[in-house]
Each structure stands twice: as structure tokens, then as C-alpha cells.
N, C-alpha and C positions, 0 to 999 in steps of 0.2 A: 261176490261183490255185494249181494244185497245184503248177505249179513253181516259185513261191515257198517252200510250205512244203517241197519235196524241199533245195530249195539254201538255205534257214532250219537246215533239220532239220543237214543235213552241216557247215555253219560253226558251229552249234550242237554239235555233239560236236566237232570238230576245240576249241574253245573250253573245253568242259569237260573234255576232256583234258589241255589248256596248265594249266588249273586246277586237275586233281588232279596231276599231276606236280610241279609248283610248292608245292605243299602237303607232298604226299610230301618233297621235299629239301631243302626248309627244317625241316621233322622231321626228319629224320637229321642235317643238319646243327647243329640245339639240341642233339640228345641227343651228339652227339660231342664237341660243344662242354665240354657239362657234363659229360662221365666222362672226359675225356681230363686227364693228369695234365702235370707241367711235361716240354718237352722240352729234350734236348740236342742242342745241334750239332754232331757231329764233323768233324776234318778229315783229310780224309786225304792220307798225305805230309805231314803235320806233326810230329806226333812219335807216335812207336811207341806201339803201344796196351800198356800194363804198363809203359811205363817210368819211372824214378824220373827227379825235374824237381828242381831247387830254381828258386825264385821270387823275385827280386828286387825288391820296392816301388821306388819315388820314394822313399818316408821314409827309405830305408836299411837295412827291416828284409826280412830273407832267412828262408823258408818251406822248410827242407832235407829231401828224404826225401819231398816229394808227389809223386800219380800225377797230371798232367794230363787232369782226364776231356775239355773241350771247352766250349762257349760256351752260357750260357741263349739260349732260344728265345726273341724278343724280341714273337713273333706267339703264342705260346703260354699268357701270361700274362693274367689279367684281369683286369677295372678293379678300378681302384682302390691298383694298384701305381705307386707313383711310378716316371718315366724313367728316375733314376738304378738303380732297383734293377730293371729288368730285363732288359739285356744286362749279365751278368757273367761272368768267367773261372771256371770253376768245377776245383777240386782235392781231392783226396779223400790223406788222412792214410793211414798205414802203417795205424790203427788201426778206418778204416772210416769215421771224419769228414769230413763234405764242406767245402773252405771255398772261401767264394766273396770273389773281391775285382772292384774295379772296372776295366778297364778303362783307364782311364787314370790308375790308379794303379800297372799292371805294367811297371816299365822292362826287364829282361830274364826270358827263362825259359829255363834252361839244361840241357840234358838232363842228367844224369851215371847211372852205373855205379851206386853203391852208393852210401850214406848215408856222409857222413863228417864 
């Protein structure tokens, strides 16, 4: 009988260890969950970090003078965001405005020099 309760007792903590562990990072991982803010994805070797883009739509309209920041994190976002709006191109204005467009709505992005 005692060696029952000796090899009871050790699969018994080997168990409630699996059980607080399991508890512990499923907690860190709700709280990272909820404070963590939207991300972006950069690329690198794509286009120089500060440089000015113009942006070419499908529709024909052209976005001259943005910084290409990099792509919404499409694992980042939480429910309740529809598909379409959560992988987007995202571009930031001379004046500190971000603008995001769709994806496949971007037919060229063109690096250039200066604003012209």
C-alpha cells in the first residue's frame, strides 16, 4: 500500500504541475492578447525604410508623396473585423496620416525621389 500512495503521490504532482503551468500561459497569453495593439509587417528588401512611394489603384487614382509603412497583421486583429479589412497595405501621408488600401486594389507601387 505504501507504494501505491509513493507512485500516487509523484504522478500526482508531476499532474498538478502540467496543471499550473497550463494555467500560468494561458494567462499570459489572454493578457498579451488584450494589451497588444495592431501590428505591422515589414519587409525587408522591399522598399527602403523613409522612402517616398506613389501608389497606383485599379481605379486609376494615384496616392503621390506616401511613405510605404508595410502590411496589417492579419493574426493581430480581433473578431469581429471583417476579412476584407484585415490584411491591408498600409501608407502614411507627408503629414503623419495613415492610409490603408486593399490589397487588391494596389496595381503598382513605385518608389520615386521626391514629390512631384
Amino acid at each position: 500500500m505504501e507504494t501505491f500512495h509513493q507512485v500516487f503521490g509523484f504522478v500526482a504532482a508531476i499532474c498538478i504541475g502540467i496543471i499550473v503551468l497550463t494555467a500560468f500561459f494561458t494567462g499570459v497569453g489572454y493578457f498579451k492578447n488584450r494589451t497588444r495593439g495592431f501590428e505591422i509587417v515589414k519587409l525587408k528588401g522591399f522598399i527602403k525604410d523613409g522612402k517616398l512611394v506613389n501608389v497606383h489603384l485599379s481605379s486609376g487614382m494615384v496616392y503621390r508623396g506616401v511613405r510605404f509603412i508595410g502590411f496589417s497583421d492579419q493574426s493581430s486583429t480581433k473578431g469581429g473585423v471583417p476579412f476584407q479589412l484585415s490584411q491591408m497595405v498600409i501608407c502614411e501621408t507627408l503629414k503623419g496620416a495613415r492610409v490603408l488600401f486593399r490589397p487588391e486594389a494596389v496595381r503598382i507601387i513605385e518608389e520615386v525621389e521626391d514629390v512631384s
